[in-house]
KEKOL-699995 format. One record per residue: residue in three letters; x, y, z of N, C-alpha, C in turn; residue number from 1. Coordinates in nm, 4 decimals. Example, Ala and Ser with C-alpha at 12.3 -4.5 7.8 and 13.67 -1.06 7.14 Angstrom:
! residues 2
ATOM   residu     n.east    n.north       n.up    ca.east   ca.north      ca.up     c.east    c.north       c.up   num
ATOM      Ala     1.3190    -0.5690     0.7800     1.2300    -0.4500     0.7800     1.3200    -0.3300     0.7800     1
ATOM      Ser     1.2850    -0.2250     0.7080     1.3670    -0.1060     0.7140     1.2900     0.0030     0.7870     2
***
This chain:
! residues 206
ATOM   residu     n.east    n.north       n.up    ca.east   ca.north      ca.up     c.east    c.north       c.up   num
ATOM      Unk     2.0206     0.9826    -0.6111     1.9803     0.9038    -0.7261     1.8520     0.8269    -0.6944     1
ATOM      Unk     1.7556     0.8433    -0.7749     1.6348     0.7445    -0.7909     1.6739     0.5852    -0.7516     2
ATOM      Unk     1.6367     0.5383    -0.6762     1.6379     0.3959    -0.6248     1.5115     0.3005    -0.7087     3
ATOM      Unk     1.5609     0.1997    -0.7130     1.4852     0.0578    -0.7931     1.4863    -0.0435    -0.7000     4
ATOM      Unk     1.3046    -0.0743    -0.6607     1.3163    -0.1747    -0.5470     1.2139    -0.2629    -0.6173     5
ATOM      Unk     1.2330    -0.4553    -0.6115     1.1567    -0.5528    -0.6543     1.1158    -0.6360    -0.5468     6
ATOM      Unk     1.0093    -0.6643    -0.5460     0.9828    -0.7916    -0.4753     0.9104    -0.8916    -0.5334     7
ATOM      Unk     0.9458    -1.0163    -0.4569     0.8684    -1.0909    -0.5135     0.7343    -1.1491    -0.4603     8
ATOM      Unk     0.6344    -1.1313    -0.4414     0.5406    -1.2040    -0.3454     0.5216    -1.3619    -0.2979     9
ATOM      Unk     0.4873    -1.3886    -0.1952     0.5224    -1.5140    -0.1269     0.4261    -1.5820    -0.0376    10
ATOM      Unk     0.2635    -1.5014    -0.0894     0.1061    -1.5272    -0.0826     0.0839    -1.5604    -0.1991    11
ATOM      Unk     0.1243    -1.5482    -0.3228     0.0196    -1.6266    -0.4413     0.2023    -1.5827    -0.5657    12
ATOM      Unk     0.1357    -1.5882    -0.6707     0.2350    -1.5566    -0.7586     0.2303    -1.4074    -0.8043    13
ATOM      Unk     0.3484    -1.3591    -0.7710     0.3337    -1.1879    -0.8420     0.4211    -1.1276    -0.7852    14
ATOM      Unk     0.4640    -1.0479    -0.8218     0.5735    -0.9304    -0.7905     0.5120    -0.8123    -0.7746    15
ATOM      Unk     0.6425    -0.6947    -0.7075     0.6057    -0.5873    -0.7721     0.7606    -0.4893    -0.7726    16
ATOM      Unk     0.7539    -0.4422    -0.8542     0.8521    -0.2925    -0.9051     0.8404    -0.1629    -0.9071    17
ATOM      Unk     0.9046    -0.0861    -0.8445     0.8742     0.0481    -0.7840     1.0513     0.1163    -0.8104    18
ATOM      Unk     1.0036     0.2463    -0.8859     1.1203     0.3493    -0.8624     1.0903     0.4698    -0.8016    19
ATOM      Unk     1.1935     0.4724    -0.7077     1.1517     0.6223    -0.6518     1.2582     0.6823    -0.5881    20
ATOM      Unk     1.2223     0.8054    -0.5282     1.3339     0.8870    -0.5056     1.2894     0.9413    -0.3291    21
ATOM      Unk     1.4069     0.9256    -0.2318     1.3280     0.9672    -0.1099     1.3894     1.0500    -0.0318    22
ATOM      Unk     1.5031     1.1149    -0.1677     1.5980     1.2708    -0.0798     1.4552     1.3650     0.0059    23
ATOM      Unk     1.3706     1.3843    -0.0309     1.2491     1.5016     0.0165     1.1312     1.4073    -0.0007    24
ATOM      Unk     1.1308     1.3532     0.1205     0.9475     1.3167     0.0991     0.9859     1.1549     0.0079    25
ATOM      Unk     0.8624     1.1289    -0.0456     0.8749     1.0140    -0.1458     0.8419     1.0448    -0.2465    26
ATOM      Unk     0.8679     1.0017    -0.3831     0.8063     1.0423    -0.5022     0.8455     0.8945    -0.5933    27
ATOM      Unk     0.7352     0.8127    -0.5763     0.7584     0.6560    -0.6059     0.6185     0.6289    -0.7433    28
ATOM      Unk     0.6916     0.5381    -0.8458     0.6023     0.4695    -0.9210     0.6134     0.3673    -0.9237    29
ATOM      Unk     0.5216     0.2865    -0.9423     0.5007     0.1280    -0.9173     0.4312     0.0459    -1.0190    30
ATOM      Unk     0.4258    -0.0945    -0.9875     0.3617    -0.1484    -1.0629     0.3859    -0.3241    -1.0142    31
ATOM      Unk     0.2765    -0.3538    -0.9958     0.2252    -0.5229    -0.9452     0.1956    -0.5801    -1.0447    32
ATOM      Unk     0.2064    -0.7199    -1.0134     0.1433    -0.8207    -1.0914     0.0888    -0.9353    -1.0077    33
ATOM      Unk    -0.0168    -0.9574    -0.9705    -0.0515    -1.1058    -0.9325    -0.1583    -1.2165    -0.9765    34
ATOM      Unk    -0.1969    -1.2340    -0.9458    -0.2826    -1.3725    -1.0127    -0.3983    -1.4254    -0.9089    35
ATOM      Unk    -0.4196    -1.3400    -0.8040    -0.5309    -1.4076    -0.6937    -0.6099    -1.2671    -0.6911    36
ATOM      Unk    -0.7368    -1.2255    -0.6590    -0.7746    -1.3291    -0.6718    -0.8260    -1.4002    -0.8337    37
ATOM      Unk    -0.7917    -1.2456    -0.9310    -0.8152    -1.2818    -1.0660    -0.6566    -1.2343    -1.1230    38
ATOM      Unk    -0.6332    -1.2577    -1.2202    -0.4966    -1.2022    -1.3053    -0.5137    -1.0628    -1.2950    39
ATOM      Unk    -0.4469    -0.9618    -1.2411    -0.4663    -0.8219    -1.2806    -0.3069    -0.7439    -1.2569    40
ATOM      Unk    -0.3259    -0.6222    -1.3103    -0.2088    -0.5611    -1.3287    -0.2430    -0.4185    -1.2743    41
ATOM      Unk    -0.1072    -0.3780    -1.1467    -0.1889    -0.2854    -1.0871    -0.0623    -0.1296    -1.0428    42
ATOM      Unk    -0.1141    -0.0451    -1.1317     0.0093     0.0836    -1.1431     0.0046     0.1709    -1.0308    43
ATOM      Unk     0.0852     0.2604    -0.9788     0.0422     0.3476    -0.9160     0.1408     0.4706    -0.8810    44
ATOM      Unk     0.1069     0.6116    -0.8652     0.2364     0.7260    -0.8422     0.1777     0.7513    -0.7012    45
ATOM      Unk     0.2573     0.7563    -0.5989     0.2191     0.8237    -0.4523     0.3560     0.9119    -0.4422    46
ATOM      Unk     0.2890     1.0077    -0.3772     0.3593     1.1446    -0.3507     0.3590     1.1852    -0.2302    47
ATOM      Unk     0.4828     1.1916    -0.1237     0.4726     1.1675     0.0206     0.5226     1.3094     0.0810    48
ATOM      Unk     0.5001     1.4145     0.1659     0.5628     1.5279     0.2029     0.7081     1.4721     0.2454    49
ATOM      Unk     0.7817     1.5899     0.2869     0.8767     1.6048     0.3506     0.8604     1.5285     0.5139    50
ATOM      Unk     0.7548     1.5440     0.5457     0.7335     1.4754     0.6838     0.6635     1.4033     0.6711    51
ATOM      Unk     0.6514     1.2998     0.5495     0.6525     1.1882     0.5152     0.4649     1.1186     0.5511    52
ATOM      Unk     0.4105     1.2035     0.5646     0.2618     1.2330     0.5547     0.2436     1.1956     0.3861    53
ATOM      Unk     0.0918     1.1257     0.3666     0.0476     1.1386     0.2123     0.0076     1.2405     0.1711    54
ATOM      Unk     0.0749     1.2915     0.0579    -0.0005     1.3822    -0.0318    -0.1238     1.2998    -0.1412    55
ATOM      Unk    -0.0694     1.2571    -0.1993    -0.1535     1.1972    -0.3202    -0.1069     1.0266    -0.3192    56
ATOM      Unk    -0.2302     0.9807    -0.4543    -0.1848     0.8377    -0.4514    -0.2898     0.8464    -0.5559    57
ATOM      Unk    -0.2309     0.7872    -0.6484    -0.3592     0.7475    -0.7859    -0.2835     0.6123    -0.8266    58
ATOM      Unk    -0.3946     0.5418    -0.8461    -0.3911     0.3622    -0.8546    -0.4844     0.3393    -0.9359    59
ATOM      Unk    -0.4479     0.2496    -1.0277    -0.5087     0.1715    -1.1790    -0.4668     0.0241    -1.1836    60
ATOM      Unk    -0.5684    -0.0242    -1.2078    -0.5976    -0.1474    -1.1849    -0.6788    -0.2036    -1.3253    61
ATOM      Unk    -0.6095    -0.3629    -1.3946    -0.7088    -0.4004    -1.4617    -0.7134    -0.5275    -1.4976    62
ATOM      Unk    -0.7556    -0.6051    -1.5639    -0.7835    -0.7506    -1.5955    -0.8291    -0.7854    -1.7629    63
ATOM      Unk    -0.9112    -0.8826    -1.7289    -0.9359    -0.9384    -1.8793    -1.0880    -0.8384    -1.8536    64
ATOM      Unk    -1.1231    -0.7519    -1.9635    -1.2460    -0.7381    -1.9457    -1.2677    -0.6035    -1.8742    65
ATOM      Unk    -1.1921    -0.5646    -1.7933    -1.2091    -0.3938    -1.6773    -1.1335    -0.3781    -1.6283    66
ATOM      Unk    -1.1371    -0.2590    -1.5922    -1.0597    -0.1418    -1.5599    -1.0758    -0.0829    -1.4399    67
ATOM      Unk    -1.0371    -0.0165    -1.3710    -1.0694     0.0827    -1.2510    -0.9099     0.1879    -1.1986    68
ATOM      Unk    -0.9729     0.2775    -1.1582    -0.8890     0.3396    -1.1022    -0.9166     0.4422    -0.9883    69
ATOM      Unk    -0.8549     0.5081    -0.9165    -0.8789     0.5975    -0.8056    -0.7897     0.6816    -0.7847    70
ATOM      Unk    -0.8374     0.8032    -0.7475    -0.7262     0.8836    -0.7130    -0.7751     0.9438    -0.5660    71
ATOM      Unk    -0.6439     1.0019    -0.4747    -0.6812     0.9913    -0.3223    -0.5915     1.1178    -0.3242    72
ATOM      Unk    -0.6433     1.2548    -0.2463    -0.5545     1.3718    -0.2758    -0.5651     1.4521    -0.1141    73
ATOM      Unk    -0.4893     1.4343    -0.0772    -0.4852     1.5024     0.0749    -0.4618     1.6505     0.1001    74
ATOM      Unk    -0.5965     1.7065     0.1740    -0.5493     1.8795     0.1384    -0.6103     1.8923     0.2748    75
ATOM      Unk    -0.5880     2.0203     0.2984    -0.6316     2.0959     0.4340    -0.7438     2.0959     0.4975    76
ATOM      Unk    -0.8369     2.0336     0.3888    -1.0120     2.0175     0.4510    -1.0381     1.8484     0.4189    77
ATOM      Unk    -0.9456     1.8251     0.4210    -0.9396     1.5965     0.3901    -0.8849     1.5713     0.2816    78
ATOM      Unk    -0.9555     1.4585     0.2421    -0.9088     1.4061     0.1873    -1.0349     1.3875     0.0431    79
ATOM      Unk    -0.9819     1.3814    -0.0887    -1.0431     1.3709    -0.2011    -1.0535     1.2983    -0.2244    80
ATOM      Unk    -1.1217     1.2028    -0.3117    -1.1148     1.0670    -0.3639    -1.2223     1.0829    -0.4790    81
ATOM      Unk    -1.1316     1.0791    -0.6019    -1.2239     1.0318    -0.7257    -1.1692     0.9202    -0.7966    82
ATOM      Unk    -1.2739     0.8626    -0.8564    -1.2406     0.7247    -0.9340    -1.3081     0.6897    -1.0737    83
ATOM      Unk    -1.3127     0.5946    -1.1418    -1.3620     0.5560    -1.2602    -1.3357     0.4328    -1.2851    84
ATOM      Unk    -1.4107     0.3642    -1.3835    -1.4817     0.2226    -1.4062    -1.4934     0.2051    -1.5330    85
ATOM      Unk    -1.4285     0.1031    -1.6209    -1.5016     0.0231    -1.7388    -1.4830    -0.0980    -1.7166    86
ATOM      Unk    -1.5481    -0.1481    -1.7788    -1.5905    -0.3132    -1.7986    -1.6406    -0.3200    -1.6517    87
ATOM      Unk    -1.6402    -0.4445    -1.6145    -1.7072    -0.5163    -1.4962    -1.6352    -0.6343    -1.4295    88
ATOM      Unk    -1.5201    -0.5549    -1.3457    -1.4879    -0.6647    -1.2385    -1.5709    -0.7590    -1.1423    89
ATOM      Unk    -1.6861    -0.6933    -1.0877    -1.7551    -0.7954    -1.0679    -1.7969    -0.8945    -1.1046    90
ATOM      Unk    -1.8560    -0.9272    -1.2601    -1.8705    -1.0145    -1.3139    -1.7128    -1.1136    -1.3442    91
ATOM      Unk    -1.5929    -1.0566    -1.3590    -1.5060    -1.1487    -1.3800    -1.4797    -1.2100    -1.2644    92
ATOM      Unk    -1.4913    -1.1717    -1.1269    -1.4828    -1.1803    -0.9909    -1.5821    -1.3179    -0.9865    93
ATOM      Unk    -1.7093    -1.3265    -1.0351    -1.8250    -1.4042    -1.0561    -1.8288    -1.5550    -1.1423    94
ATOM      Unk    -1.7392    -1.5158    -1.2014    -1.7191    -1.6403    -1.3115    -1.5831    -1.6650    -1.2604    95
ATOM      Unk    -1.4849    -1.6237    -1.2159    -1.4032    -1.7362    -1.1220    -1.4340    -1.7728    -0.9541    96
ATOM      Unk    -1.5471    -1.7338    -0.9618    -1.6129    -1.7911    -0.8192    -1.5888    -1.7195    -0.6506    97
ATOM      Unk    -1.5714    -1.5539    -0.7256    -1.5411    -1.4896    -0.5803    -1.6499    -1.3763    -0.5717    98
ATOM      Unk    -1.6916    -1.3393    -0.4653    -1.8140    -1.2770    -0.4149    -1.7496    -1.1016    -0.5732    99
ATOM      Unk    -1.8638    -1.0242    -0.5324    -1.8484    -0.8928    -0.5980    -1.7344    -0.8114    -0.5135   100
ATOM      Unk    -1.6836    -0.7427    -0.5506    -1.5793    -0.6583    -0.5040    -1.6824    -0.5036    -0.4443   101
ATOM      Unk    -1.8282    -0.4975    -0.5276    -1.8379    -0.3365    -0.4845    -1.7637    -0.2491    -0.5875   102
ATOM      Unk    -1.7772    -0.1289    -0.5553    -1.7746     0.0182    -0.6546    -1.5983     0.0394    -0.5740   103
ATOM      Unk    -1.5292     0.1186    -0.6584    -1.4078     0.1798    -0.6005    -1.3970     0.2688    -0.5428   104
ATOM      Unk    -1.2989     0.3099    -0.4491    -1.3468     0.4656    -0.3629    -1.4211     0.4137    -0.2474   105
ATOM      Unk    -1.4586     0.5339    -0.1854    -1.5522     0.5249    -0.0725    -1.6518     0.6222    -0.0881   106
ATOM      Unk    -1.7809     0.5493    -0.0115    -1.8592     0.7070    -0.0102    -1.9002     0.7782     0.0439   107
ATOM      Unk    -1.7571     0.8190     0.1666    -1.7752     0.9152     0.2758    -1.5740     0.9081     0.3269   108
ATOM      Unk    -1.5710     1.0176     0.2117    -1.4452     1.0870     0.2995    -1.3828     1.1181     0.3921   109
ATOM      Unk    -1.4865     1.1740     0.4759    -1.4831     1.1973     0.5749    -1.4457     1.1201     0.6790   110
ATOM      Unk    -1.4488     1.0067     0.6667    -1.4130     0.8287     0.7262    -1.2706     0.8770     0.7290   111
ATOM      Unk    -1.2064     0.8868     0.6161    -1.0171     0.9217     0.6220    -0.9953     1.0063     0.7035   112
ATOM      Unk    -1.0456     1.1021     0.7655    -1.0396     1.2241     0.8159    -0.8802     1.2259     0.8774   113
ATOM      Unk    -0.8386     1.1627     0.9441    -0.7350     1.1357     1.0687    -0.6147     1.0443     0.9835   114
ATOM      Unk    -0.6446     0.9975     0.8791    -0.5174     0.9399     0.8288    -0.3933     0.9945     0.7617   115
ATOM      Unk    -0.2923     0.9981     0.8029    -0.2366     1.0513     0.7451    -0.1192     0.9797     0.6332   116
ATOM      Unk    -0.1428     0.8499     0.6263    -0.0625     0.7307     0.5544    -0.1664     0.6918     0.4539   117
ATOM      Unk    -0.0941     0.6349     0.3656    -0.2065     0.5506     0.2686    -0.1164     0.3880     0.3088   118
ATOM      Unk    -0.2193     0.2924     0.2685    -0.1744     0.1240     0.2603    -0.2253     0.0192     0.1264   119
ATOM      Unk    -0.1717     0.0512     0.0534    -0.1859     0.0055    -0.0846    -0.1996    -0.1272    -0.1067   120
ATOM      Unk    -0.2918    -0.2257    -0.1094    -0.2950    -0.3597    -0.0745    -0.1975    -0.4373    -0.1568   121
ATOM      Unk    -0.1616    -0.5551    -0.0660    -0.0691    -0.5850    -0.1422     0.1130    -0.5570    -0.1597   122
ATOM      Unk     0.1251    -0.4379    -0.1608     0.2738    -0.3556    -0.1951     0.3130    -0.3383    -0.0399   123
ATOM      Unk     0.4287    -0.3918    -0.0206     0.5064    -0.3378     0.0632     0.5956    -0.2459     0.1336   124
ATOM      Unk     0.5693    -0.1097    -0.0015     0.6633    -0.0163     0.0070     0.5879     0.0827     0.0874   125
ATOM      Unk     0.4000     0.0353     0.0790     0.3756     0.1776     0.1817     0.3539     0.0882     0.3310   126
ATOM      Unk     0.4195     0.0419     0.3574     0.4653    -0.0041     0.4610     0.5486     0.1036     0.5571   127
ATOM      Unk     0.6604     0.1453     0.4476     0.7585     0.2445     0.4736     0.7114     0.3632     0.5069   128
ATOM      Unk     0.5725     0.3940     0.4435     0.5192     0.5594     0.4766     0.5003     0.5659     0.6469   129
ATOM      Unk     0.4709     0.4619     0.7464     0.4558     0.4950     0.9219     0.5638     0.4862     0.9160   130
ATOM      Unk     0.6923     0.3937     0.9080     0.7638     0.3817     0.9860     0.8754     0.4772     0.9691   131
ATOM      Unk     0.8878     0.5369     0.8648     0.9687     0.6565     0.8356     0.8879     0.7729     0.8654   132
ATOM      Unk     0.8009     0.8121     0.8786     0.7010     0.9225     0.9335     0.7512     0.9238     1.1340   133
ATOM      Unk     0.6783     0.7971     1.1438     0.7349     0.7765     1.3203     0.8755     0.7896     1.3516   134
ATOM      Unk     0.9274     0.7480     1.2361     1.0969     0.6966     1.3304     1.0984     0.5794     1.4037   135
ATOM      Unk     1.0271     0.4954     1.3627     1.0515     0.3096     1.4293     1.1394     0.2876     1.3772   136
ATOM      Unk     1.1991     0.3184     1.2639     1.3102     0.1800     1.2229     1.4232     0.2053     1.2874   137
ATOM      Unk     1.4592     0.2821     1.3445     1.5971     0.3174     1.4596     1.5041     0.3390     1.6106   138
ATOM      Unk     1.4036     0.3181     1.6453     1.3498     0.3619     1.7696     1.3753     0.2808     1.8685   139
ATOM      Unk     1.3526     0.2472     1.9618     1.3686     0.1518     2.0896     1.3088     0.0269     2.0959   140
ATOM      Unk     1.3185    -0.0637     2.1494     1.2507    -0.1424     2.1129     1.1336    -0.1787     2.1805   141
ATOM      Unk     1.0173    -0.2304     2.1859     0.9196    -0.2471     2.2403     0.7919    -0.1198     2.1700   142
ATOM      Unk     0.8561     0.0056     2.1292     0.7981     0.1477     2.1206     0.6684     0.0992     2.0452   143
ATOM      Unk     0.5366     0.1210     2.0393     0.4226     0.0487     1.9925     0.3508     0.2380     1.9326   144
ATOM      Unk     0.3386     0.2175     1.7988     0.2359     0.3528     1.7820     0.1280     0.3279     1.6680   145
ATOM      Unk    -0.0149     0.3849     1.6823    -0.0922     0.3344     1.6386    -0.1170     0.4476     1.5042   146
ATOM      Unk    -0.1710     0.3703     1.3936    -0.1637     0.4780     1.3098    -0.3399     0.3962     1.2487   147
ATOM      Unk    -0.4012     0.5344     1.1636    -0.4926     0.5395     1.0913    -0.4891     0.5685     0.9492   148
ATOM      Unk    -0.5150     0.4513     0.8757    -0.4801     0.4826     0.7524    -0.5944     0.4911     0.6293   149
ATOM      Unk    -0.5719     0.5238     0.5054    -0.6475     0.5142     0.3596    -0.6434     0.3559     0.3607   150
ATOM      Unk    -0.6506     0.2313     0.3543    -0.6567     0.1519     0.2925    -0.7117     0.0993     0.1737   151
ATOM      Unk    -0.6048     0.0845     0.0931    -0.6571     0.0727    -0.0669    -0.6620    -0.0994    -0.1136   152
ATOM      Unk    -0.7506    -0.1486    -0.1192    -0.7803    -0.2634    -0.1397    -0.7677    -0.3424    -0.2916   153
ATOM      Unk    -0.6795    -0.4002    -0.3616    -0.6765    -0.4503    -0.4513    -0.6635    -0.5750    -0.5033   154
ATOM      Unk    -0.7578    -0.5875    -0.6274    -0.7982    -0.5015    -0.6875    -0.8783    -0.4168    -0.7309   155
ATOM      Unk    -0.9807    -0.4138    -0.6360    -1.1163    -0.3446    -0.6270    -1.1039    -0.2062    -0.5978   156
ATOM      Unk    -1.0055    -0.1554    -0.5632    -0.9446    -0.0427    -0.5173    -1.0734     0.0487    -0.4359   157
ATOM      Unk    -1.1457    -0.0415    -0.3645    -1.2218    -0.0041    -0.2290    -1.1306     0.0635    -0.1942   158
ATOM      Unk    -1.1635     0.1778    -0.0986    -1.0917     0.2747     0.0119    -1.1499     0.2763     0.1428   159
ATOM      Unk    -1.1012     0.2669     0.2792    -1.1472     0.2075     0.4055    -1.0506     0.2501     0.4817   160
ATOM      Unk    -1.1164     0.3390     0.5945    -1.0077     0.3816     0.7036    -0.9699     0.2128     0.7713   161
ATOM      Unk    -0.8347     0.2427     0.7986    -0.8371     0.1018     0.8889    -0.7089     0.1208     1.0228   162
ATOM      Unk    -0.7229     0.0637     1.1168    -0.6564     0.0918     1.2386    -0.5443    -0.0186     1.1804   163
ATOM      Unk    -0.4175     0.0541     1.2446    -0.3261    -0.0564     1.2596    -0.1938     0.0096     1.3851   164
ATOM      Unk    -0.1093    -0.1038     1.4056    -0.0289    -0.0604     1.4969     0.1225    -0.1334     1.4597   165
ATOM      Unk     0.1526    -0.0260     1.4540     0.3542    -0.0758     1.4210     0.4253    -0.0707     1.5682   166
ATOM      Unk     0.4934    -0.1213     1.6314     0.6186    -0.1425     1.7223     0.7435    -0.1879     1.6788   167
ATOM      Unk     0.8521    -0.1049     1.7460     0.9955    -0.1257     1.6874     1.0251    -0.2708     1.7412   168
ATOM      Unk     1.0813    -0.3187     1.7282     1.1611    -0.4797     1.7603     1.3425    -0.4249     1.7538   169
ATOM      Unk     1.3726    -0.3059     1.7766     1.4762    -0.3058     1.7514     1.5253    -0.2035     1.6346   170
ATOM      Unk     1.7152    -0.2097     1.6065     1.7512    -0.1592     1.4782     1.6812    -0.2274     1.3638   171
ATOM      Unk     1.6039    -0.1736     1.2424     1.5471    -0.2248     1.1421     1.4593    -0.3558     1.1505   172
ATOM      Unk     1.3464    -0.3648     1.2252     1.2578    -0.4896     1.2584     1.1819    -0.3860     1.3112   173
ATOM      Unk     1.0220    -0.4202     1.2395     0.9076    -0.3456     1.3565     0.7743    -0.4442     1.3046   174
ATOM      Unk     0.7022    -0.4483     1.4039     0.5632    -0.5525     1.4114     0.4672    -0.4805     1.3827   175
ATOM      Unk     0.4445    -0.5625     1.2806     0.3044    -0.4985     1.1834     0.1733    -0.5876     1.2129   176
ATOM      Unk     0.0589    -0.4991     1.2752    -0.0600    -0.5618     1.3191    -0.1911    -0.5035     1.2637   177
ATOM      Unk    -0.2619    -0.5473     1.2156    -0.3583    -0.5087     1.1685    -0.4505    -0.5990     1.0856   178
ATOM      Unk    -0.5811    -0.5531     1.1074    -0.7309    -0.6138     1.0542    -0.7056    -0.8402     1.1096   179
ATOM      Unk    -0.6623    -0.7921     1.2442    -0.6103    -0.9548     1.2322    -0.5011    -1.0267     1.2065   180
ATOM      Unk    -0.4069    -0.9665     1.1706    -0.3387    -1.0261     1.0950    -0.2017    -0.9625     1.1808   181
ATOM      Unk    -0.0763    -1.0244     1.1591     0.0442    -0.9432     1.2733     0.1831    -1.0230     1.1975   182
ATOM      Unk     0.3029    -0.9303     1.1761     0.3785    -1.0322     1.0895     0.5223    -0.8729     1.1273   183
ATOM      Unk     0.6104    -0.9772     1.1612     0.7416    -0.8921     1.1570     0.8492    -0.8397     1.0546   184
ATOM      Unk     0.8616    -0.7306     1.0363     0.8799    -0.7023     0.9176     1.0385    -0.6349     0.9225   185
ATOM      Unk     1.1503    -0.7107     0.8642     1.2672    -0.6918     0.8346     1.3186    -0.5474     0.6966   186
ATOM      Unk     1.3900    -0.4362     0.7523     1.3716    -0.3099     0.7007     1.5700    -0.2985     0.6681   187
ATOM      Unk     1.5448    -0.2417     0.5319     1.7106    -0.1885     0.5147     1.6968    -0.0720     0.6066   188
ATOM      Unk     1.8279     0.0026     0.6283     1.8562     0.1171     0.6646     1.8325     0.2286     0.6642   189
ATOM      Unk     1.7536     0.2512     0.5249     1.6423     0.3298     0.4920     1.5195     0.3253     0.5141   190
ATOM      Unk     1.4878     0.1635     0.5785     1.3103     0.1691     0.6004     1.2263     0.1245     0.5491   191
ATOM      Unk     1.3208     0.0560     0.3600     1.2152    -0.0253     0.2933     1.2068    -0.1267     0.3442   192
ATOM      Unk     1.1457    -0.2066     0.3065     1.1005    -0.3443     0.3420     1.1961    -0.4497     0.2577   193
ATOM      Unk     1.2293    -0.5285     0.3715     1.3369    -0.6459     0.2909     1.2394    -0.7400     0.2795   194
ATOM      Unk     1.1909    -0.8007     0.3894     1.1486    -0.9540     0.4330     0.9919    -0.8681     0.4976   195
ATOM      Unk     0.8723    -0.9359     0.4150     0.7289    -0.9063     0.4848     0.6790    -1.1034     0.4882   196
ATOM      Unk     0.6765    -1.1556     0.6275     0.6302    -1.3138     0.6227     0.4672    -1.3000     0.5774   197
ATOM      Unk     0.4782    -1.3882     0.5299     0.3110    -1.4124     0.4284     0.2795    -1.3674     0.3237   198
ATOM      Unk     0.3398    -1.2446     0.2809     0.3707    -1.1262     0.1550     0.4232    -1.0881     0.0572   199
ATOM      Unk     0.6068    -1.0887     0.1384     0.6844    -1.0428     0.0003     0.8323    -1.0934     0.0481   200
ATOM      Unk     0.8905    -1.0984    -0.0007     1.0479    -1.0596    -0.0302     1.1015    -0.9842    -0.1036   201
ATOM      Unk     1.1996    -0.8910    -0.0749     1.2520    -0.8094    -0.1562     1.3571    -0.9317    -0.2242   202
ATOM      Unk     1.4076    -0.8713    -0.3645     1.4995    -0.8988    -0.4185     1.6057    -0.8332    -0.5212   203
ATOM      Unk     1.7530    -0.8464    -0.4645     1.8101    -0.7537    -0.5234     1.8721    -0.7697    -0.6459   204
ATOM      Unk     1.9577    -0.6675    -0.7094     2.0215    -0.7595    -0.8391     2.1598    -0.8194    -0.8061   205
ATOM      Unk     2.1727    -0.9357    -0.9053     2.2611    -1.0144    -0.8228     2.4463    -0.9686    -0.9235   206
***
């Protein structure tokens, strides 16, 4: 049966809601809400193999005023990335007093070359794409493996290889490090994410 996972975020105000199904691979839709650094609302379908590698990921994003979106498609010669634009996040970015965000996408593919995860800013569920790919969430503890990912930045939905490194802490606990930043991350039995400190909380129905 299709699973229904919520969280609530616990960096600014916003949630997010995701259904998906993870008998074969992942096959998850989503959808955020937050309020930093402008109000925006942010959708997305990612499609994960059987060995839990990214296939696809298309993400839409928008506000008062624009739009954006991207799509990221993983095939045998890299990785694809097309996108599109109306209105002007930069300028709304500008009039609440935060630098320009830049164009969406990247413009050199070839940068992803080696990733085989995507990291959806923000959402905690592709959290789950290393550690169910590796096998940390039952692995040993101390086990440290470094992964290279798509990083999708929102809401600008920039794309940026970025290094990061997961280690198990044990049954369901593994340490999430990256761009600076390092935070232990509490996992159900399956691998989603319960507890992300600085980020999210899951929450169930009561």
């Amino acid at each position: 049966m299709p699973k229904s996972l919520f969280w609530a975020r616990t960096d600014t105000a916003g949630a997010e809601h995701v259904v998906l199904d993870d008998r074969q691979g992942l096959s998850a839709q989503g959808v955020q809400v937050a309020v930093d650094p402008i109000p925006y609302t942010c959708r997305y379908r990612l499609t994960v193999g059987a060995d839990w590698s990214t296939n696809r990921l298309e993400v839409e994003t928008e506000g008062a005023g624009w739009s954006r979106s991207v799509r990221l498609e993983r095939g045998a010669d890299g990785w694809r990335v097309r996108t599109a634009e109306e209105g002007d996040l930069d300028a709304a970015l500008g009039a609440a007093g935060h630098p320009a965000a830049g164009l969406p996408g990247t413009d050199d593919p070839d940068r992803l070359a080696v990733a085989l995860d995507v990291d959806l800013g923000g959402s905690p569920l592709t959290n789950t794409l290393p550690v169910r790919r590796l096998g940390l969430g039952r692995a040993p503890a101390d086990l440290a493996r470094s992964v290279t990912v798509a990083w999708v930045l929102v809401p600008s939905l920039l794309v940026v290889p970025a290094e990061q490194v997961y280690t198990s802490l044990g049954p369901a606990r593994v340490r999430y490090a990256g761009d600076g930043f390092t935070a232990d991350l509490d996992l159900d039995p399956a691998g989603f994410v319960v507890r992300y400190p600085g980020l999210a909380e899951r929450i169930d129905p009561r």
